[in-house]
Structure formats: C-alpha cells, structure tokens
N, C-alpha and C positions, 0 to 999 in steps of 0.2 A: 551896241550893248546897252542893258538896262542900264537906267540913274538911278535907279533904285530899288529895294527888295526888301520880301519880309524878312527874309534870311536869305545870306550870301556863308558858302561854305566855302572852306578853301585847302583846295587837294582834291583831285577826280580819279584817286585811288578807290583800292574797293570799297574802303572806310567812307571816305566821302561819297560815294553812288551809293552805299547801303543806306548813310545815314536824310539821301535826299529820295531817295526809295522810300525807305519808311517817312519819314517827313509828309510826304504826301500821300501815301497810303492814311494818312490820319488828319488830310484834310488840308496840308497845306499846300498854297498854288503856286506864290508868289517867292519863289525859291531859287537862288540863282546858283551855279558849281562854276568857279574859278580852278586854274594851275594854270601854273607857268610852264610845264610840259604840252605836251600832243597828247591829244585825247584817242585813243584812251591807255595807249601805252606812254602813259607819261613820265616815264622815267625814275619811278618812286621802287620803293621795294618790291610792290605788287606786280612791276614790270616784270620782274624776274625769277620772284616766287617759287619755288617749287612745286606749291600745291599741297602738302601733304596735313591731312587731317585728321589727328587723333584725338579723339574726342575725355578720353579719361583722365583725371587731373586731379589730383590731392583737394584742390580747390573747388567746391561744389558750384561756387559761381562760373569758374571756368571752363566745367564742365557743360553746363547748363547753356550759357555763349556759346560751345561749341556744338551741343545738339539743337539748339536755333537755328545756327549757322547752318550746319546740312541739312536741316529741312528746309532753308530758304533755297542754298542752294541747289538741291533737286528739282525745284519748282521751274528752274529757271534755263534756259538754254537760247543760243545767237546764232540767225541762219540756220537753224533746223542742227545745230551743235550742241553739246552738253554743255551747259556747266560745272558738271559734277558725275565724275565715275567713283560708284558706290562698289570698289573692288573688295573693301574687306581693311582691315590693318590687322599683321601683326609685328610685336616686340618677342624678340629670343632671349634666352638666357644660354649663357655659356659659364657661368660660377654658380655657386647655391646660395650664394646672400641671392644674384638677379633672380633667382627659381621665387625662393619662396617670395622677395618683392614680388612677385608676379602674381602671386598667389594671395598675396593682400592687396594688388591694385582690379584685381576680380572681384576682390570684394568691392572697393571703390567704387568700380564703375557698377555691379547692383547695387549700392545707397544710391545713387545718381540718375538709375533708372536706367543706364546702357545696359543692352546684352553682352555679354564676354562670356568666352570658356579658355579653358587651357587646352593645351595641343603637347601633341606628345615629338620628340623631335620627329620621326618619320610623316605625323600627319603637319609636321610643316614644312619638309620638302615638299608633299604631294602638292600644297598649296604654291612655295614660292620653287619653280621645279632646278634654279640656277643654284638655290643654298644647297649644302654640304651637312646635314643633317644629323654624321657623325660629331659635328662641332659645337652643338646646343643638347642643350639638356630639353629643352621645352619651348613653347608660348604662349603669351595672350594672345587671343583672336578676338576681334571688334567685327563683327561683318558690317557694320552700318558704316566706320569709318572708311576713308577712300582719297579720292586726289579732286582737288577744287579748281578748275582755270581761272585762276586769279583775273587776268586782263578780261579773260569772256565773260564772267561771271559780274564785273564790274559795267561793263558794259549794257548786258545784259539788260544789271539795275536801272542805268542810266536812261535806257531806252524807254521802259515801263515809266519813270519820274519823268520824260520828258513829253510821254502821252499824258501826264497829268499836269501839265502846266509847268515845268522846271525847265531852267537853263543852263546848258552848259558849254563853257567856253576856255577851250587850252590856248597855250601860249600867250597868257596873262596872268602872268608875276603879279603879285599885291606888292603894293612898296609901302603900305602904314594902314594905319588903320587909328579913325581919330574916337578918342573918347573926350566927353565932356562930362562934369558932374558927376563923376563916377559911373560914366556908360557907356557903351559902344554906342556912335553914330552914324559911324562911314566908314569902308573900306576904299582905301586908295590903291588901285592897279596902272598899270601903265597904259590900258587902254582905255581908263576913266576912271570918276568917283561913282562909289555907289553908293549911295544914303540906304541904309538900314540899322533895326535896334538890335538885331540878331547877327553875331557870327559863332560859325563853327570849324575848328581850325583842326581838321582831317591832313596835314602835314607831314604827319609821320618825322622824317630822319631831320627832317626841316622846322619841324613842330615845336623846339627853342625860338627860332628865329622868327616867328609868329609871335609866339607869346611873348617875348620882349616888346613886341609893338605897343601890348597893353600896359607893360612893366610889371609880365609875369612870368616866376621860373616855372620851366615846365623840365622837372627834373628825369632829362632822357639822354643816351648816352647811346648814337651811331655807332655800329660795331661790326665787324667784316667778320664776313661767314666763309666759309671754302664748298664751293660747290661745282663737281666734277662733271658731265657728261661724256660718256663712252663711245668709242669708236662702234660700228657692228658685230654684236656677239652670236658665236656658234649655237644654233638650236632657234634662234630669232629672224631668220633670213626670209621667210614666206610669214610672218606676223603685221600683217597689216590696220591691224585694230591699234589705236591710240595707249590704250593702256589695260592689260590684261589680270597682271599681276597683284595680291596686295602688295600695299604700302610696307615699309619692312625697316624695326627701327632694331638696331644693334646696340642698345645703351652700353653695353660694359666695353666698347669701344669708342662712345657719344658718335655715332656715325647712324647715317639713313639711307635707305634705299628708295629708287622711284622707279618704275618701268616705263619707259616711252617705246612702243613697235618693237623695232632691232637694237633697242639699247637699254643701257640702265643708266641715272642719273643716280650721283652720289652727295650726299652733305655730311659734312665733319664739324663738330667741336672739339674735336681735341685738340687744334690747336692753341695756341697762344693767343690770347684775347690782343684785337688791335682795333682798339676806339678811334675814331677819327670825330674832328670836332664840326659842330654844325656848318661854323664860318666856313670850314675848308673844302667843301663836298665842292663839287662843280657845278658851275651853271650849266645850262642844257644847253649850250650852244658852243663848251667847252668842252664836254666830254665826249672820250673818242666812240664812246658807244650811248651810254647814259649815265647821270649820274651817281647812279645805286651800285653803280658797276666799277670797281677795281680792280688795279693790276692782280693781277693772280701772283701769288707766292709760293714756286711749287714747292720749295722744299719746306713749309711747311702742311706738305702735302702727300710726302714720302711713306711716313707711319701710316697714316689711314688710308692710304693707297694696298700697301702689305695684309694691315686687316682687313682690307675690302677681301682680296682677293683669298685669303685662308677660308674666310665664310661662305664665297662663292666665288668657287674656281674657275667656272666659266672665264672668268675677269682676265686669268691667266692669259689670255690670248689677246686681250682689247689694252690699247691703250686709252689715257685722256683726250678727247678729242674737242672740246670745248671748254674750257673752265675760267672761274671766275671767285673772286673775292667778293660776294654781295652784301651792299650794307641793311641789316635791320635794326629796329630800334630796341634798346633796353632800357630799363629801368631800375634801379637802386634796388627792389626784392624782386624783381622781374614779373610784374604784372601791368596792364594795362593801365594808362591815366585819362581819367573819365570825370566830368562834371564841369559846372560853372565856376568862370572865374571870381575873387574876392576883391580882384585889384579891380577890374569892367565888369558890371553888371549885362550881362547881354553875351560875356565873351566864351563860349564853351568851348572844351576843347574832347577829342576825341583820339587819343595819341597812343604810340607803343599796341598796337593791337595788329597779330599777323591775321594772315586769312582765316587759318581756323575757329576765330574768332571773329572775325569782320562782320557779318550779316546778323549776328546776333548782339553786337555790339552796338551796331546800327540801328536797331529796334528799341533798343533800351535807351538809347540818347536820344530817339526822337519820342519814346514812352515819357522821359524825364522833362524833354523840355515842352510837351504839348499838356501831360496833368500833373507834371510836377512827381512824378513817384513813378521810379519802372517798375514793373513786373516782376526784374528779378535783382536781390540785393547785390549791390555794388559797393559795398561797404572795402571791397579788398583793393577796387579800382580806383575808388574816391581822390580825386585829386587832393583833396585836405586831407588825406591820412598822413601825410608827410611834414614832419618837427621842421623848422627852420633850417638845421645845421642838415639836414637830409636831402638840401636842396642845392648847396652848396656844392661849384665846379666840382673838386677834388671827391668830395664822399659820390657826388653822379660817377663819375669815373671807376671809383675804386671798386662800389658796388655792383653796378651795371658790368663790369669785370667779372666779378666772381658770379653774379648770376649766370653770364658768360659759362662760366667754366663748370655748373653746375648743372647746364641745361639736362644732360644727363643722368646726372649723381643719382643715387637712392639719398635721398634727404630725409631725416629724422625728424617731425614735425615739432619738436622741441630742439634742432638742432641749431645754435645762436651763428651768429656771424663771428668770423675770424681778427678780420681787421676792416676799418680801422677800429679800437678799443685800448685801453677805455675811454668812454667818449663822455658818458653824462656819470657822475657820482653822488650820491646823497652824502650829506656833512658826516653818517656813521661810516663811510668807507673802510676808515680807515682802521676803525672798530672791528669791522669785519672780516677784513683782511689779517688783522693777528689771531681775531678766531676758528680763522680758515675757514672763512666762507668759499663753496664751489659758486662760481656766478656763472649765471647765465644772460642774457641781456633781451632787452624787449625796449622799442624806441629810442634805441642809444644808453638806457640807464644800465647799468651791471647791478645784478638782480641777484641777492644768494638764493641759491636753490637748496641747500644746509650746509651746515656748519662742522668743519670737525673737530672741533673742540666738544662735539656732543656725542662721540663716537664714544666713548666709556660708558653710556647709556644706553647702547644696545643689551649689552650684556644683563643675561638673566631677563628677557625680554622676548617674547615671541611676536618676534618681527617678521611675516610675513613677506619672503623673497620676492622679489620681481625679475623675470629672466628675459632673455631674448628681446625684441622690439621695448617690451614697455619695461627691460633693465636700464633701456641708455636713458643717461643723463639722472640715473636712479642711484639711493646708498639705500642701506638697513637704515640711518641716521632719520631718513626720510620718517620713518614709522616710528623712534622714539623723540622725535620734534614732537610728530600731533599727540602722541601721548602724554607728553608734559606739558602743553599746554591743556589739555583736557584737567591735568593732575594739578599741574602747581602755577606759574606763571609765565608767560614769555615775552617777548619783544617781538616784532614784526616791521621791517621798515617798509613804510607804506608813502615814502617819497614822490616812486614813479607816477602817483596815482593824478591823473590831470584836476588839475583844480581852478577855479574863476573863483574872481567877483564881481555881484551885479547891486549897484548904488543908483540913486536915484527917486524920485517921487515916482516915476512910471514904475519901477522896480516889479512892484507885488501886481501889479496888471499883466505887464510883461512876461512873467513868469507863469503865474497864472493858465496865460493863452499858449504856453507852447507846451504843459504837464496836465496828465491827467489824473494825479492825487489835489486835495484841497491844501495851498499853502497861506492862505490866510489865518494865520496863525499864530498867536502871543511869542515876539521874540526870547529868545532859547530855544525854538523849537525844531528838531531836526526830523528829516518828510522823505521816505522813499517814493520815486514816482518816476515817471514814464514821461517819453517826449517822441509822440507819435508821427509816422507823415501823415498826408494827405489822405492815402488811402486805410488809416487804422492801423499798419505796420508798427511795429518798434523802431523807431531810431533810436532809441538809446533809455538806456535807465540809469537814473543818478540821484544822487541826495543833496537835499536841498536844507540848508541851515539858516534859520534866521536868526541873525546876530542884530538888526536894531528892523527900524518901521521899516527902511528904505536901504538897508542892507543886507544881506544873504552871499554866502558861501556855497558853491555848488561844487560837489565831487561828480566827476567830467571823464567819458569813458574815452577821450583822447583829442586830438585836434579838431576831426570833423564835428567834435559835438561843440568846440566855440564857435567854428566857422556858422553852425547853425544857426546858434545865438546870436552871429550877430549879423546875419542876413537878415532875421526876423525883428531886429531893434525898430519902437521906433522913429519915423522921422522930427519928430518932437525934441529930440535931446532930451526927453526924459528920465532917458537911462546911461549908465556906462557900463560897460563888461570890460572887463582885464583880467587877463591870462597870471597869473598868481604862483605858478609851478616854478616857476627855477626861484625864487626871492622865498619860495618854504616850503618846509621841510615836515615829514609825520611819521611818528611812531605808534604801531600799535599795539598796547599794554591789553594784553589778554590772559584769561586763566583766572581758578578760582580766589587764585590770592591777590588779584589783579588792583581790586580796591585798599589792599591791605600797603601793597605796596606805594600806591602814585599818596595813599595817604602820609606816609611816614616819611615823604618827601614837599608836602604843601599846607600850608594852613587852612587851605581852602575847607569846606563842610563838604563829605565825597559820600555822604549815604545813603543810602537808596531813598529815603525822603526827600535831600536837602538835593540829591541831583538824579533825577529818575532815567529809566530807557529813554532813547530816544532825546534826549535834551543838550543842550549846546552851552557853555561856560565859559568864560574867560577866568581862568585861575591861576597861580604861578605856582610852580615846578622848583623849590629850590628859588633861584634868582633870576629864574626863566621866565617871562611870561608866554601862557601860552593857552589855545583855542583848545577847550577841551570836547572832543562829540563823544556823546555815548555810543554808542553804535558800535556793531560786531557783526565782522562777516565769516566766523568762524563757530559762533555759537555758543561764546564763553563768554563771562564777565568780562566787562574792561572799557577803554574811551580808544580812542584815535586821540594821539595829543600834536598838535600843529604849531611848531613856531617860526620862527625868519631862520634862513639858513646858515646865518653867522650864531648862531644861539644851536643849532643843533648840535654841535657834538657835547656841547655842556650839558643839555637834558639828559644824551644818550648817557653819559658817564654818571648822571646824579640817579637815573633810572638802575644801570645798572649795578651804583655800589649800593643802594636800598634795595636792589634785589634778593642779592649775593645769599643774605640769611634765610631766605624764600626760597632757595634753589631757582633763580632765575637761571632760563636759557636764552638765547638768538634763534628763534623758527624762521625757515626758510620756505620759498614755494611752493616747494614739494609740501611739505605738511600742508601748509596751507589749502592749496587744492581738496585734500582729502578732506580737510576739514570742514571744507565751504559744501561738498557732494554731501555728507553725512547730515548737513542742515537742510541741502534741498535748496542751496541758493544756486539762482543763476548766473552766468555770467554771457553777456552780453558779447558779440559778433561770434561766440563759442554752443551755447545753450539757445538763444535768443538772437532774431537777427529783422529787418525789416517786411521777412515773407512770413514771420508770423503776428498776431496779434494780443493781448494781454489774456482773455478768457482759452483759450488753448495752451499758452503760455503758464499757464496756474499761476497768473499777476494778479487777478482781477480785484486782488483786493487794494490793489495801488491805484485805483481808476474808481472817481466821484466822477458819472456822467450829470449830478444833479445839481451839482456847484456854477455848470453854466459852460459858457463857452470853451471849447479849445481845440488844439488843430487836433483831425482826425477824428473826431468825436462823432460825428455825422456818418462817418465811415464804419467805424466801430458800434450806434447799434446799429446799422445793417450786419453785418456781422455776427454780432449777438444775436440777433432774432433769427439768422438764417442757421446758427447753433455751429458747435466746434466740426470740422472735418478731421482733427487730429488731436493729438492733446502731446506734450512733451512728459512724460512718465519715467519713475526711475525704476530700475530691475534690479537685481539683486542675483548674482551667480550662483546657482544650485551648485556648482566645483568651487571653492574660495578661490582656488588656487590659479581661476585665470583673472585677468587681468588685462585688459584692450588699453584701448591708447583714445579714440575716436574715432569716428567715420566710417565704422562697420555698419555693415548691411543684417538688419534684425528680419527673420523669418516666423512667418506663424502660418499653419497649415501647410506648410510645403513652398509656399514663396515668400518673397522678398517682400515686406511692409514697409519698411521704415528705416531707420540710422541711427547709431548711437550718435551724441554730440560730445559727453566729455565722460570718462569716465575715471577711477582712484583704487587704491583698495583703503576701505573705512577702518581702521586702526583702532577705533573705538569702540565701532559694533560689531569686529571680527566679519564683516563679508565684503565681497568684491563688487564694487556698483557701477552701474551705467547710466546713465541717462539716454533719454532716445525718443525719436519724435514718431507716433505709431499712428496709426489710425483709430479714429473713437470705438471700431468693432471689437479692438484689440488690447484698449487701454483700461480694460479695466482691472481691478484691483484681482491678484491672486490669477489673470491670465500667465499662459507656460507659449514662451519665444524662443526661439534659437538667435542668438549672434553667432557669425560666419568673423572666424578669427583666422588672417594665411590659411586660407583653406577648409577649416574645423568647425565644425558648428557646435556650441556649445549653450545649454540650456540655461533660461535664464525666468524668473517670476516679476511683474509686474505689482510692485509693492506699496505700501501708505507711504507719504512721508510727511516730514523729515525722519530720517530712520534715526538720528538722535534726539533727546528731549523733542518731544512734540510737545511738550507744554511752554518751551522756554522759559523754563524756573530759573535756568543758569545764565541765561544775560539778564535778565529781569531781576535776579536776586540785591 
C-alpha cells in the first residue's frame, strides 16, 4: 500500500467512488480509497440501499444533487450491466391535502427544471399494473427518475478513477488520523501510515467516528430503516427483466415501493425512529451479515405491511421473504454534511448523503476542493451551518429523530421544529410572551411571528386574508404589524441576527479583501456589502460598522459567514474575529415616530444632522449603554440599538414605556417580511444565494471593483462583461388576492422560465408580490408571466422597484 497520497479518502461507498471519480476527472492522480469493508460491497448503507431515486425536493440544491446524480449515473454501467434503470417514478395520493401537495411539488420540480405531470389514478394503475387504482386519487410522474444500483454504480466509479491513477484498498480500517499545526498529515490504517494533506471522510454511519480523530462533531445520527423484500408475486412469474416497474412512493403511509423481476421490495418510515450509536454498529468481522444490517423488528412491521397490501393487493398472496432493519445516516434538518473541517485544515468531510444524491454530491466536493467554489450552492449542506448546541449528542438524536419521522410529512416551509424548545431566547422573551407573541423558531432562537396583543388592530382595517398553504403560520395581525410600523412606531427584536467582531491593526485590510463595497471609511460608518467566493458568486451579504480605526462590527447571515472569516484571517495575528451573539442583544426601533421616540429616552443628539443614515453611535438609552446603527431593513425611520444581554430587557421596558404615548406596538416576522419585499430588499440563502452574482442580483451598487483587490473580483468582471443571463425581478399580481409562499415555477410564453424566491402580500401598496429569478429576455419592466400556484397559473407583471418610497425620504428623513 501507498506511504503516501495526495488525498486518501475514507469509505469506498458510492460517496467515496463518486468523490474519487470526480477527483480525478479534474486532474487528480495521486488519490488513494480506504475502508475497512470488502470492496465493494463494503458493508456501509450503500451495501444494501434500495436504489430508489426521486429526483424532486423542496430544496433546489437537492434537487439539482439529484439531477447530477442521474446523469452520472446513466453514463455509467459494470460488465455490460446498468447502473441505472430510468423506469419513471411515481408518488400517489390517497387524501386531498397529498393531491393538491402533489400539485405544488409539480410545480417544484418545473422551478428545478425536472419534467413531471400528474396522472389520473387509472393512468397509474396502467403504469404500476399491481396498484389498486381505486385507492388513490392521483399522481406525480417523474419519467427521468428511476432505481440506481448503488454497489454497481459505485464500482463502476471506482473502475474509471482507478484507470486514472487511484487506489483502492478494502479491509483497512483507519485507526487516527494525525494533525499538526492545525492540519491534516497522515492517515493511520492498520495496514500502514499514509502521509498526506488531504482527507476525505466518505464514512457515512461511521462518519462521527472519523471526525473525532480530528476533534470534530460531525452531527449525524445512524438510524434503522425497515425494508421488506417479497416472496414471488402472481402476474411476475415469466418477468425476467431486473426491474420494469416505476419506482412508487406512498407518502400518506411513509412507505416505498421497488420492483425486482418476481417481486417487490418495500421500505417504511412509519415506524418508530431507532437511532443506534456510532460506537455500537459492528465491526465487519462481527456482523452476522454486514454491518448496516439489523435485526429486523417485525412487529414493527405489521402496519405497513396491511398498507402495503390495501394499495396493492397482489401482496395478498406474498409473504416477507427477506427483511431487514437498514442503518442510514441523518441529520438534525435532514440534509446532507458537506465541507471542510475548522478543527484540520485539509480534513473534508462528505457525510449523510444517500444514493440519490451521491454522484452529484461527489462532483461538488471535488468542484469545492480542486477551485474552491462548486457549481452548485451548498449553503443547506455546509457543515458550518450548525450553532454549537446543534451539534450536541442529545439535539443529534432528538432531531435526526423527527427528520426520521418526517421523511414523509407534507412539511410547511415555514413549519418550525417541535422539540427540543425553547432552546435560545432573547433578554425580551419574556416581554413577549405576556404579549402573546406566536413564535416561531429559526437556529434555536423563538422568533415571534405577531403578537396578540395587536389583534384589536385589525379592526376597521382592510387586512387582506391569506388561505390555504400561505394561511399556515399566518394571522390578520400579520397585516396590522406592517401597518403600524408604516404608520407609528415599532419594536422588532433583531437578537437572532448573527453578529462578530473584528479588532486589530490588520482589521480594515482584512475586511477589505473579502467585501466588495469600499469600507475604508471615518469610524461611525455603517457599509452594505457583499462577501463573494472565488468564482463571483454571493456568499453572503452583511453590514459592516466601523466603530474605531481597528474596530468594526459585522452583521453576519449565520455561522458559515464566521467560519468564513476566519478561514480567511490572516496568519499575522493581525486580526481577531469573535462570535458576539449570545453576550447581545438588538432591538429594532422603526416607524415614523421612531426618532421621536429613542429621543425622549436619551440625551444623546438623534437628528438627522447630528446622526445621519447609515452611521453608527455609541449613545445611552435611559441608563443603558448602547450601539446605535442607523440602518433599516424595513424601510422606515429608525436605528437597530445593540447592547449586552444582561442590559436587554431594561432597554426593551425603557423603549416600550416612552413608546406607549406613540402608540408603540411589538412587529413580528410576518410583517417584517412584507415589509423588507415592498423595499426590494434581499435576503440572502432565500433571494440571493452563491449561484448568482451582484449585477443580476440588482447589488451592484454594493460592489467598488476600483477600490482594488478582493476575493471574487477577477471573477465578477468576467461576468460583467459577459453581461447578466438573468436578473432577480419583482412581479406584482394582476389578482391581489393570490399569494405564494416561494419556489413556484414562473411561465412566460407557454413555458417554464424561472422561480419565484420569496414572496408577501405589500400591506402598504395594497398588492401581492413576488420576487423571482427570470431570464434577461423576460425581465423587463411591464413584461406579463404566469406563476403556476397547486396547479393554477396565475398572471403576474414584472415591475420598478422598490414598489414603496423609491426615493427613501422615510429612512433618510
């Protein structure tokens, strides 16, 4: 075996063959593929996999993974074998909530670019010919989706990397893996050391037990699946073709179907989630089959057996003839964990990703780790999107649990997590909670979405209704928040909002090099601006506050945007960055009477001379001190005011009894939202994400490319000069009275262009808005689109914005 490599990867699952596939598709030779299994059924979940591949997914990244995925996999076949039967997939409905979901994940999958139609239930008998057709109302059809042979397919891979120079070697366990200096050096296995600066920990169920080597959590959570195989079924006796049928999912039972020749194979989540822990899995030399493989549990097996067979009777006459408890991997929202480690430089990892995702998942880690920036954004995947306490044994478990039991669900894209809560509070909690805040939750924090204490202000108000899909998690309250903050004054607790500080004499270089607005700038000064990759994308957009030469305040759109910070510090110690959010706290005072207010509680000079837009203060509140920013993401007069969190709830109470004669209220989310759409602000992994860049984005006035260096820059004018391919534009509902949610598929001439990304109804300007990313053919002002709403297409105009104050008199005043 090698002593050494450019990269050793560890797992020869399909994750690990995909990612040493692409690896060397992009030039690398010196590649080596470890596990402690037989190659190439090595005993990981991929051993045992079902296969089944449905490509459509709430998540456009996922989706997008998963149409990689099957175009890799069709490419690909072992011994004159598939890897990939392209039979079709469909999902049935047997209730009218699954119908019309069915009818909004068609739209789905055209934003995403997949073909789907719906099927009527007789044209999904003809298709799957063992269903019972009386028992469904309907389906999606996916013709592209299909069944992937995970082990083939893996192999496959392995074959093509190992004509390019790669090596792979089963039955060698890693037992450590040495870092020094903050690096990866060496992988220790039992059949030797390997010196390299590169690993990639392709582990899957085992993928904890890896990253501890480096002393990283890798927050995943082994979890047993029930998966049946059938005895020979009637009508299948002379079917000698591998697999004929589509793929066939039964959500309002969480059950699957698979066709093998003479049989069907079945998978359930209904039942009761059973996590097993990394330590306890068996070794390969322990397990009486593998060890992805578990005692089967029949009686938890019983229900979805009944339903199997009501849906397709044929079943009636087959018993179980093979079954098994399979372990895969979850995660705490249930997506994949992708990127470099913080703890080892060098240490990537590739974790929680099943097949339907594998080949495309594989391309993008080796996109990531050969120019630094994949292709397609990972921001949902990012290993740094997860808070401290999210990483923690007990919340892996709890979570990785209910994703578990969700697999299925119709899930409300605003639908918060159950328990554990509450988990993170801001010092007004408890303010809020006498006001009857409804909360919702986002990163652990409980977030009000309004108040009911502001329910006496619907009345005599023409509050535009929200029904069906974009009612949940909706009140009228919603519509008199943004109203009174338009009208009189509010509060907004703007706690969750991640926040740093970065000190230092490097500070203003540092910063500098990773923003594309100019922050060299006389302290007080507060800076929208952008923080690009490599390739000109968006990573993130934040504000930057200078409080002294060598001090700035940055508003931070979550964990990955510190981890960025401080990959990029640098080795100088010129800088420091610290994480700032749990030690304070911020309210934001918006609305016309907004200065009237924070006045009649501070000595400080609050007038548009003595503290303009945009500028940053230190002033006291009462006997509070506290960070005053001008700044408004709603579009109204007012500051963000920031102090230590033992000092919050005295602000909140000295704000609120100076309100009281003002008619202060508590605005919650909900307004909020609406409020930020009517300005035309974006918000960042929703609006804006790393596959687009500033001048299509409508940023470009946040981007000084004359100011001199920064990352992405080089990238971005290329870009420019090659001119926009799309532009993100907002529409405006010729009906007021509809109302999306996101992620619809926008039509112009008869097809499918584009997606909506957030959209409100404007309470201000009386219409219903979208935003949505079109093509430049399409985006121009006063063109006529369709959004496709469950089904509906409804028409929509492409309009100026901001559709309120386009002059901003009202935060400027």
């Amino acid at each position: 075996m090698e002593t050494s490599a450019g990269v050793v990867v560890v797992g020869a699952g399909i994750v690990g063959c995909s990612v040493a596939d692409h690896l060397t598709r992009l030039g690398w030779r010196d590649v080596v593929v470890v596990d402690a299994g037989p190659l190439f059924e090595a005993g990981g979940s991929t051993s045992h996999a079902p296969g089944l591949v449905f490509q459509t997914n709430p998540s456009r990244t996922m989706s997008r993974l998963a149409v990689e995925s099957v175009r890799r996999y069709r490419e690909l076949e072992l011994d004159g074998q598939p890897a990939f039967y392209e039979v079709g997939g469909i999902e049935v409905a047997t209730t009218d909530e699954r119908w019309r979901d069915l009818k909004r994940k068609q739209g789905l999958a055209t934003s995403w670019g997949i073909e789907a139609g719906l099927l009527s239930p007789e044209e999904c008998a003809e298709r799957v010919p063992l269903l019972d057709g009386g028992k469904v109302l309907g389906g999606l059809f996916v013709p592209s989706d299909g069944i992937a042979k995970a082990v083939r397919a893996a192999e496959a891979m392995a074959r093509e990397a190992e004509g390019r120079g790669a090596k792979f070697y089963g039955q060698t366990p890693v037992t450590g893996i040495e870092v020094r200096d903050g690096r990866v050096r060496a992988v220790e296995t039992q059949k030797g050391r390997i010196e390299t600066g590169t690993v990639v920990s392709c582990a899957g169920m085992w993928g904890p037990l890896v990253g501890r080597m480096v002393g990283m959590d890798v927050p995943l959570s082994p979890m047993q699946h029930q998966f049946v195989w059938t005895t020979p079924l009637a009508g299948l006796e002379e079917e000698e073709r591998e697999v004929v049928h589509p793929i066939l999912r039964h959500q309002d039972r969480s059950m699957y179907f698979r066709h093998q020749r003479d049989r069907y194979g079945i998978g359930s989540y209904g039942h009761r989630p059973m996590p097993v822990a990394p330590e306890r899995i068996s070794a390969h030399d322990e397990a009486p089959t593998m060890p992805s493989i578990m005692e089967f549990t029949p009686e938890d097996f019983e229900e979805a057996w009944r339903d199997a067979r009501e849906l397709l009777p044929a079943l009636e006459a087959a018993e179980a003839d093979e079954a098994m408890n399979g372990l895969f991997s979850f995660t705490p929202d249930g997506m994949p964990l992708i990127g470099e480690s913080r703890e080892a430089r060098g240490f990537w990892i590739a974790e929680a990703v099943w097949v339907t995702h594998a080949a495309g998942v594989g391309k993008a880690v080796a996109e990531w780790m050969t120019s630094g920036t994949p292709e397609i954004d990972l921001r949902e995947c990012d290993i740094h999107r997860f808070e401290p306490f999210a990483r923690s044994p007990a919340y892996v478990v709890a979570r990785s649990s209910q994703a578990f039991r969700e697999v299925y669900d119709i899930v409300h894209p605003m639908q918060p997590m159950e328990e554990p809560r509450p988990l993170r509070t801001s010092p007004f909690y408890v303010r809020q909670r006498e006001l009857g805040a409804y909360f919702l939750e986002a990163s652990g924090w409980e977030r009000p979405q309004w108040y009911r204490a502001n329910e006496p202000h619907v009345a005599g108000r023409d509050i535009r209704e929200l029904d069906g899909w974009a009612g949940r998690y909706w009140s009228p309250v919603v519509g008199a928040e943004h109203l009174l903050t338009r009208e009189r004054v509010a509060l907004y607790d703007m706690t969750s909002l991640k926040k740093a500080e970065v000190r230092g004499p490097g500070a203003l270089a540092f910063l500098e090099r990773l923003n594309t607005n100019e922050l060299d700038k006389p302290p007080g000064s507060v800076t929208y601006t952008l923080m690009l990759d490599e390739a000109g994308g968006i990573w993130s957009d934040i504000t930057v506050a200078r409080l002294g030469e060598e001090h700035f305040q940055l508003g931070l759109n979550g964990p990955r945007d510190l981890v960025w910070l401080q990959k990029n510090l640098p080795d100088d110690g010129s800088v420091e960055v610290r994480d700032i959010t749990t030690g304070t706290c911020c309210v934001g005072v918006w609305g016309p009477a907004a200065r009237e207010l924070v006045q009649s509680v501070s000595e400080d000079d609050l007038s548009n001379e003595a503290f303009g837009f945009f500028r940053a203060r230190r002033i006291h509140v009462g006997e509070v001190p506290v960070l005053a920013l001008r700044v408004s993401y709603v579009g109204e007069l007012g500051w963000e005011l920031y102090t230590t969190a033992d000092l919050g709830l005295r602000l909140w109470d000295l704000l609120w009894r100076a309100g009281e004669p003002l008619g202060v209220i508590a605005g919650g989310r909900g307004a909020f939202n609406g409020l930020r759409l009517e300005k035309g602000y974006r918000m960042w992994g929703t609006d804006i994400t790393t596959e687009h860049d500033p001048y299509e984005a409508g940023l470009d006035f946040a981007v000084k490319p004359e100011k001199g260096e920064f990352i992405g820059r080089e990238a971005l004018a290329r870009r420019r000069e090659a001119g926009p391919r799309r532009r993100l534009s907002c529409l405006v509902f010729e009906d007021p009275s509809v109302v999306v949610l996101g992620n619809e598929p926008v039509y112009a001439e008869g097809r499918a262009v584009g997606y909506v990304t957030s959209a409100a109804y404007g309470y201000s300007v009386g219409k219903s808005i979208a935003y949505a990313w079109l093509p430049e053919e399409h985006a121009a002002v006063g063109e006529r689109v369709e959004v496709q709403y469950f089904g509906e297409r409804f028409g929509a105009v492409v309009s100026e914005e901001p559709l309120f104050d386009p002059a901003m008199k009202r935060m400027r005043g």
